[in-house]
LOZAMI-301819 format. One record per residue (C-alpha): x negated, y, z; residue in one letter. Coordinates in steps of 0.2 Angstrom, whole numbers, plus 5000, padded with zeros to 4 digits. Layout:
N
XYZa/...
END
This chain:
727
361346414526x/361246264537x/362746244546x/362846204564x/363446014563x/361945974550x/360846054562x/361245944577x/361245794565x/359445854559x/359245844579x/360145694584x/358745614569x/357545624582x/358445644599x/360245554600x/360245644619x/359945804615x/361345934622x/362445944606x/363646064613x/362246204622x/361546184602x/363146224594x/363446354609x/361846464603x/362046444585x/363846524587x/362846674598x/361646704586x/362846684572x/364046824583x/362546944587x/361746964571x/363446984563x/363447114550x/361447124546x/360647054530x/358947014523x/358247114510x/358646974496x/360547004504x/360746844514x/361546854532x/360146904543x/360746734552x/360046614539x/358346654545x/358646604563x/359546424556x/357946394544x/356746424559x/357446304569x/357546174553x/355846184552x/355646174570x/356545994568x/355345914558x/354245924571x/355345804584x/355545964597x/356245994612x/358146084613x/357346214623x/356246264607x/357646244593x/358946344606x/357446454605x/357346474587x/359246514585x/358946664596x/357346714593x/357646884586x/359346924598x/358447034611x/357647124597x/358847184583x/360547164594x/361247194609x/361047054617x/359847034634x/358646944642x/359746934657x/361246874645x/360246724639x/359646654655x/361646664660x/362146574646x/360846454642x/359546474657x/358146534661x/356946414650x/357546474636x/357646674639x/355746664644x/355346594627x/356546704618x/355646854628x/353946774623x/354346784606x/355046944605x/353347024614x/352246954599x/353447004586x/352947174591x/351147164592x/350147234576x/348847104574x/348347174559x/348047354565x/346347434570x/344947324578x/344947374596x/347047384596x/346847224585x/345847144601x/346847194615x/348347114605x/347446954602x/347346944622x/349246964623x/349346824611x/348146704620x/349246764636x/350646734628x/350146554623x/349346504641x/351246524648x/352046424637x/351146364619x/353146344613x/353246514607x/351946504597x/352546344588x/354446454586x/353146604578x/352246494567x/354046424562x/354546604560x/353146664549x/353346504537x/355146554534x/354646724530x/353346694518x/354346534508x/355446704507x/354346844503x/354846874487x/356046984492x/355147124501x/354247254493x/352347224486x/351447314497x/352247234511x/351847084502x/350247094502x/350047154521x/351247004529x/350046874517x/348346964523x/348946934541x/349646754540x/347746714528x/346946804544x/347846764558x/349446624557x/348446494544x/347046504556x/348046474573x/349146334567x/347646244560x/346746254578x/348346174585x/347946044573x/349646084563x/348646054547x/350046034536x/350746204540x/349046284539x/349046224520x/350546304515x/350146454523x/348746474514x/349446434500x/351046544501x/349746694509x/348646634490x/350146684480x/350346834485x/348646894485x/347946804470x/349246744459x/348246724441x/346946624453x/348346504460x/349346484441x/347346444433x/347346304446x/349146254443x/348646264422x/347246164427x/348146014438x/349245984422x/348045974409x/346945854419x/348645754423x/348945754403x/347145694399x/347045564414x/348945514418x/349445494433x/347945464443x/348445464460x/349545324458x/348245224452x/347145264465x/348545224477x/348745054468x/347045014469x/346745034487x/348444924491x/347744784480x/346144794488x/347144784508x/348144644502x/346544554497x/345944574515x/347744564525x/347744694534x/349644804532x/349444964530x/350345134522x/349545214507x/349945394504x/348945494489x/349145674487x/348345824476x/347445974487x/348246104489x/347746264476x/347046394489x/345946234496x/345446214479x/344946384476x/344146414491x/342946234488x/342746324472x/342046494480x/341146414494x/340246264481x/340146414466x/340846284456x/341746284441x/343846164441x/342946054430x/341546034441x/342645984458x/342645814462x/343645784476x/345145864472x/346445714477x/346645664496x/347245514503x/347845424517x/347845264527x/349145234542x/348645064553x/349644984565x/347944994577x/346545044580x/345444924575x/346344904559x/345745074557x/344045004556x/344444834545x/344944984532x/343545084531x/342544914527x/343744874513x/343645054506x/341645054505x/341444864500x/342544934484x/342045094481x/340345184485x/340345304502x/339645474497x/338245514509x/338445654521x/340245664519x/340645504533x/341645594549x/342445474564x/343445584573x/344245424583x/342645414593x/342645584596x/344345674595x/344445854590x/345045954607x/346745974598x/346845774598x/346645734581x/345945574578x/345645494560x/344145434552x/343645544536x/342545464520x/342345514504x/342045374490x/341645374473x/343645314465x/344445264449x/343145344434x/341845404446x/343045544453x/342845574471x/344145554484x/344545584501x/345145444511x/345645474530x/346145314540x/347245314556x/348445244567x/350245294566x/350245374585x/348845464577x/349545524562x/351045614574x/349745714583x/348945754566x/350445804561x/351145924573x/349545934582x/349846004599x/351646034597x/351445824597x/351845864617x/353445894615x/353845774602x/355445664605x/355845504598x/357345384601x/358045524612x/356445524624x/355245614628x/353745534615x/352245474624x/350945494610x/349245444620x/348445554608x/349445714611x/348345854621x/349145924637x/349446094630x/348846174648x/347246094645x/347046144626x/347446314632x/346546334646x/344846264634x/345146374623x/345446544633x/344246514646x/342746594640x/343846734637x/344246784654x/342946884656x/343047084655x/342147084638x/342047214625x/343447204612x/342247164600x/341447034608x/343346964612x/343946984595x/342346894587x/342446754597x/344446734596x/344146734576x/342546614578x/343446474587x/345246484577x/344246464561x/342446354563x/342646184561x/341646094573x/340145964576x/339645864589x/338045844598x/337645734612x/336445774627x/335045684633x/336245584646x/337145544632x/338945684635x/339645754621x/339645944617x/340746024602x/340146154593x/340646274578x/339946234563x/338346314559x/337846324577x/336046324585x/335146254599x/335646404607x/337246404605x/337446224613x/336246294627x/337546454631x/338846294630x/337946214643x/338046364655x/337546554655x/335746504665x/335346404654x/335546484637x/334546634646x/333046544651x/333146424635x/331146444628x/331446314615x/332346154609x/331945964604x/333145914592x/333245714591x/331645714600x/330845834588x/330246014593x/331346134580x/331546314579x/333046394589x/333846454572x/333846254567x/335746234562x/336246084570x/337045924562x/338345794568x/337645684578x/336245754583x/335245744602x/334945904608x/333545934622x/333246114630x/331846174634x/331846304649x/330546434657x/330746554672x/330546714668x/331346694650x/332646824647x/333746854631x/332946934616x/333947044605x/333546944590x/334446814596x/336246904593x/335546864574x/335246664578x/337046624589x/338446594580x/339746574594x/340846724604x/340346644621x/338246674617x/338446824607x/339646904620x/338246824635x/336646884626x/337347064624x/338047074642x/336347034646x/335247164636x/336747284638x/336147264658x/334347254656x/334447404647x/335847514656x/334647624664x/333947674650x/335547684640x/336547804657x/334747914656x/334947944638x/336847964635x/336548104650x/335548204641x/336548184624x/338148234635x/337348374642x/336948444625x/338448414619x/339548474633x/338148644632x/338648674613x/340448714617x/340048804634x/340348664645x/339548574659x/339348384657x/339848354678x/340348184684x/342248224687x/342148284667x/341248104661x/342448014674x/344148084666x/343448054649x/342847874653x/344847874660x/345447964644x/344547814633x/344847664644x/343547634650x/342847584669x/341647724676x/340847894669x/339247774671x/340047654659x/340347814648x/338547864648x/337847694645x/339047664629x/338347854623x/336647804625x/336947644617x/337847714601x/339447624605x/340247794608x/339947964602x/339848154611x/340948184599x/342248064605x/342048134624x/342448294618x/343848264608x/344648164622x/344448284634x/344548464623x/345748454611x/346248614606x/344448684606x/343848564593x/345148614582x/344748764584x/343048734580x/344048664565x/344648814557x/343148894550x/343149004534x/342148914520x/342649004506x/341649164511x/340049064513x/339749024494x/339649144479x/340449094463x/342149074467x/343749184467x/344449254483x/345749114486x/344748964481x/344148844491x/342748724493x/342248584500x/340248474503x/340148334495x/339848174508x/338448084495x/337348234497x/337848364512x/336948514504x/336748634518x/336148834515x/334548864506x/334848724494x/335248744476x/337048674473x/338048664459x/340148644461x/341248514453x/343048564450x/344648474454x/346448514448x/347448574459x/346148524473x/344648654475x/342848634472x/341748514478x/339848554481x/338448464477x/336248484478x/335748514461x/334748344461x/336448244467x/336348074458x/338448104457x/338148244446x/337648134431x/339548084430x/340248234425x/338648264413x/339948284397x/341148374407x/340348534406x/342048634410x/342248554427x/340648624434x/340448784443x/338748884445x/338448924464x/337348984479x/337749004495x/337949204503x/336249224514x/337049244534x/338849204526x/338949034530x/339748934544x/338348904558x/338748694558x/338148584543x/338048394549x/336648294537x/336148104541x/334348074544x/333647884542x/332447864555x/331347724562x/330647724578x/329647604590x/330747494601x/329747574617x/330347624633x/330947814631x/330647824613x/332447874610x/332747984622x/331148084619x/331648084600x/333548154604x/332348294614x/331548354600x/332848364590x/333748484605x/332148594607x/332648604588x/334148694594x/335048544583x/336548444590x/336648274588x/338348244581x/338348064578x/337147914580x/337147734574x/335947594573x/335647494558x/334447384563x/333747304579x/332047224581x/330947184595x/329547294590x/330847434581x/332447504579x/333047584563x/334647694566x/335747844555x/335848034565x/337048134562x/336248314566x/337148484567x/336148624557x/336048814551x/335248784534x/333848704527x/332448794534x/333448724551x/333148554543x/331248574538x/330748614555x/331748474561x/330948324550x/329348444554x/329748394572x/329948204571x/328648174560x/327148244571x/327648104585x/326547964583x/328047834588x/329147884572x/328847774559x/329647834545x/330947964542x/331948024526x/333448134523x/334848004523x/336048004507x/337447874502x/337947864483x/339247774488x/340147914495x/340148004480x/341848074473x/342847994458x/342648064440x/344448124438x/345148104456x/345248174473x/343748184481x/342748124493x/342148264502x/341948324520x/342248524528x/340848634532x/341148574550x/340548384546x/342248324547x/343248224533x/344748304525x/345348354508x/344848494499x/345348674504x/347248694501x/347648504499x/348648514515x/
END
């Protein structure tokens, strides 16, 4: 462990005024505080504190930050306090401590909707001070240079996170060199033959071609030297997991990669910058499409370099990236570059981005009460695009994520615009709105009154800010429709179980489920975005458990008295059908139809399978089974369909779309029936109506159980659960 004197040298390096004794002050706190606990490898718990803080110093930062990382888990696992720190070394420093401590609790890795709402936290988190974040960051390095010692599964969940979430983040702030080794740490874990092949690979190629990055090196300061121009050359090989991934993205072989080395130039200016890049491609021919200049137009982080890659020594590509010291700082610590010091000041980098700013870009489009899909989609869309610039027709620049459209750069113009958008000229030339644009690229909108959103546009945009604008706008266009229809599905629910749907019951269920209204309820039944049989559940616990706790074992003939069975989920057989049962130790029977596709796996198992047939009037009244229907994209198609099915006497248990077009929509129902016959006169029902295009019974193969092991099965109810008896 770092002790505290070689801690404030490591600080001194940088900052020769920094406050040496409120330093040593916190580490002894920390030190004191966490007396007594250990790390699962059996280190003091304390060295983990010190190493955050280490880290934090090879990024030049502030004492706030590294007092910070000392006590960044005190509130947490001791008894130490919030009030206590601001006491003893302010209140600065007990807000980030707090900071820290609030996102160490959050689950960003748990279910989609929870997942969002904690990606607000964290974006709230980073708008009040952008420090804890770099003290997280620090924190999650440490742990993952550490893993080793925690149990696999464990593993595998912290490397999943920091490939989803941390690598992600610190690459945005434009803390590239940390985003690497997160990566490659997260790529150990997961994927450790991929990363030692890669490894295996690097060392033959070093055996059969020496040592080729300091060749490469050499040639490029003989070349400089030629021109006069001083300059720093520094060559490195790519990281593995940024080989592998090139590999998976190009479907390309190791021996295939070209541009596996990267290297860089540092200038004493600007413009020296430029001299470089002519030196490089008088002696060495540019790639084409692979020239970026990220001095003229800066990334919103502040980086600034120029990118090329150039044929090199034996035809082998290589990555050259050319810039200026003060820019080589901010592409080092990206926007930590802020709170940089050197010499004992305050650094004033010219290049480092005002982290208020950065924030406020980057949450902006956020503010808005969106879905959490919509939130969480675009929060992953801008942490991991990388980005391209277009220009207007005045000549401004407007950033994008790569891979985005004409509309997209319209909906990043402004709302109206992207709504009325009825075509695009790109570089004076009509294009389709799909068109993917390109760096450099003039963009020209093309606008009519009248126009409104379409829904296959959510298809064509690739950025959270259209996608979440285009779907507020059809779910508004369409709300009336959607209340009217999930009023009828909610009444027929709310019927089934002897119940009336009344506006105080949809209001406490809207309440019960977060959301604003019971109108807000209805339009997200209607819509599919909710089911009934979410409204009931929140609202009627105990009676669907009830409705739970039916008696299957009576409603089939061909097993003993205290056997018990379940329906297999590939092929729901309900009453009438002929079904055959499939026998699991320890773990009942599961049923299947006779002409199952499952049923060929067990074909030389001829012990495991049970002959049976259900016992006429014995069975349970509910059977759910999925129906594929396609249907015209009408006004009140939907809602007449969802009639017929209740004039059916069948409940609509469930209801999901699979696909939505202009002239169609495609969507899975889940429906509630007796038997088969119960079934016939349904399909019977929806064929005859002239806007159903196409119905069949819907079955997933993929849900069939496993030869040999538990299965997948669901209850006479519908529901998913083990077999009878599994507990």
């Amino acid at each position: 462990m770092i002790d505290v004197e070689d801690l404030v040298s490591l600080v001194r390096n940088y900052n020769p005024r920094c406050d040496a004794g409120l330093i040593r002050r916190a580490y002894d706190y920390g030190e004191r505080m966490h007396q007594g606990q250990n790390r699962r490898s059996g280190e003091p718990y304390f060295t983990h504190p010190v190493a955050v803080a280490a880290i934090l110093t090879e990024q030049a930062l502030d004492d706030a930050t590294i007092i910070t990382a000392l006590l960044h888990d005190v509130i947490e696992d001791t008894k130490s306090t919030y009030a206590e720190i601001a006491a003893m070394f302010g209140r600065e420093v007990a807000e980030l401590v707090d900071g820290v401590t609030k996102l160490t609790n959050l689950q960003l890795n748990s279910t989609e909707t929870k997942q969002a709402e904690n990606f607000r936290k964290l974006f709230m988190a980073m708008s009040k001070d952008l420090r804890v974040i770099l003290v997280k960051l620090a924190d999650r390095l440490h742990n993952m240079r550490t893993i080793r010692a925690m149990a696999p599964e464990k593993q595998a969940q912290k490397a999943r996170e920091t490939m989803e979430i941390f690598a992600p983040l610190a690459g945005r702030m434009g803390m590239q060199w940390m985003r690497e080794e997160l990566e490659d740490l997260a790529f150990r874990v997961l994927n450790p033959d991929a990363r030692n092949s890669i490894i295996r690979r690097f060392i033959l190629l070093q055996r059969e071609t020496g040592d080729v990055i300091h060749k490469i090196t050499n040639d490029i300061r003989i070349e400089l030297d030629k021109a006069g121009i001083d300059a720093d050359v520094f060559g490195r090989a790519k990281k593995p997991y940024s080989i592998w991934r090139k590999m998976q993205e190009k479907s390309q072989s190791f021996s295939r990669l070209s541009d596996i080395y990267g290297f860089r130039i540092i200038t004493h200016n600007q413009a020296d910058c430029y001299r470089v890049l002519g030196v490089i491609h008088e002696r060495w021919t540019a790639v084409p499409g692979r020239f970026k200049d990220y001095i003229s137009q800066a990334k919103s982080n502040g980086y600034r370099s120029i990118h090329t890659t150039v044929s090199g020594r034996d035809g082998k590509r290589v990555e050259v990236q050319i810039r200026t010291r003060q820019m080589h700082d901010v592409a080092e610590a990206g926007v930590a570059a802020h709170w940089s010091y050197r010499d004992g000041v305050r650094s004033e980098n010219p290049f480092a981005v005002d982290p208020a700013k950065w924030i406020a870009s980057l949450t902006e489009r956020f503010e808005t009460d969106e879905d959490h899909e919509d939130f969480l989609e675009a929060v992953k869309l801008e942490m991991y695009q990388d980005q391209v610039f277009c220009f207007t027709p005045k000549g401004d620049v407007v950033k994008l994520p790569r891979g985005a459209t004409p509309l997209d750069y319209a909906y990043s113009i402004h709302t109206r615009i992207g709504h009325s958008c009825a075509g695009a000229k790109v570089d004076g030339i009509r294009v389709p709105l799909w068109t993917r644009l390109k760096n450099g690229q003039s963009v020209e909108i093309i606008t009519a009154e009248g126009q409104t959103p379409q829904a296959s546009w959510i298809d064509i945009v690739v950025t959270g800010r259209a996608k979440a604008a285009i779907r507020r706008s059809l779910r508004e266009e369409n709300r009336e429709r959607f209340v009217k229809l999930g009023a009828e599905l909610a009444r027929l629910a709310f019927e089934r179980i002897g119940k009336k749907a009344t506006d105080k019951a949809l209001a406490t269920a809207a309440r019960q489920m977060g959301l604003a209204s019971g109108q807000e309820l209805l339009a997200r039944i209607g819509s599919a975005e909710t089911t009934t049989g979410e409204v009931i559940r929140s609202l009627y616990p105990e009676l669907t458990r009830t409705e739970d706790r039916l008696e299957p074992v009576r409603s089939v003939i061909g097993l003993p008295a205290d056997q018990g069975f379940t329906r297999a989920r590939c092929c729901r057989p309900v009453p009438g059908e002929r079904i055959v049962g499939i026998t699991y130790r320890g773990q009942g029977v599961v049923t299947h139809a006779i002409d199952c596709e499952a049923l060929a796996e067990y074909e030389d198992q001829p012990g495991r399978w049970v002959d049976l047939h259900w016992a006429e009037g014995m069975h349970p009244p509910i059977h759910s089974v999925g129906l594929d229907l396609t249907i015209a994209n009408d006004t009140g198609v939907l809602g007449r369909i969802c009639t017929l099915i209740a004039e059916q006497k069948a409940n609509i248990s469930d209801l999901r779309f699979i696909d939505r077009k202009p002239d169609f929509y495609r969507l899975l129902v889940d429906v509630d029936l007796r038997d088969v016959e119960h079934l016939h006169a349904v399909l019977l029902a929806l064929e005859a109506d002239s806007d159903v295009a196409a119905i069949e019974r819907h079955r997933d193969p993929s849900l069939r159980p496993q030869a040999g092991g538990p299965p997948v099965a669901e209850a006479a109810t519908g529901r998913l659960e083990p077999a009878q008896g599994q507990g």
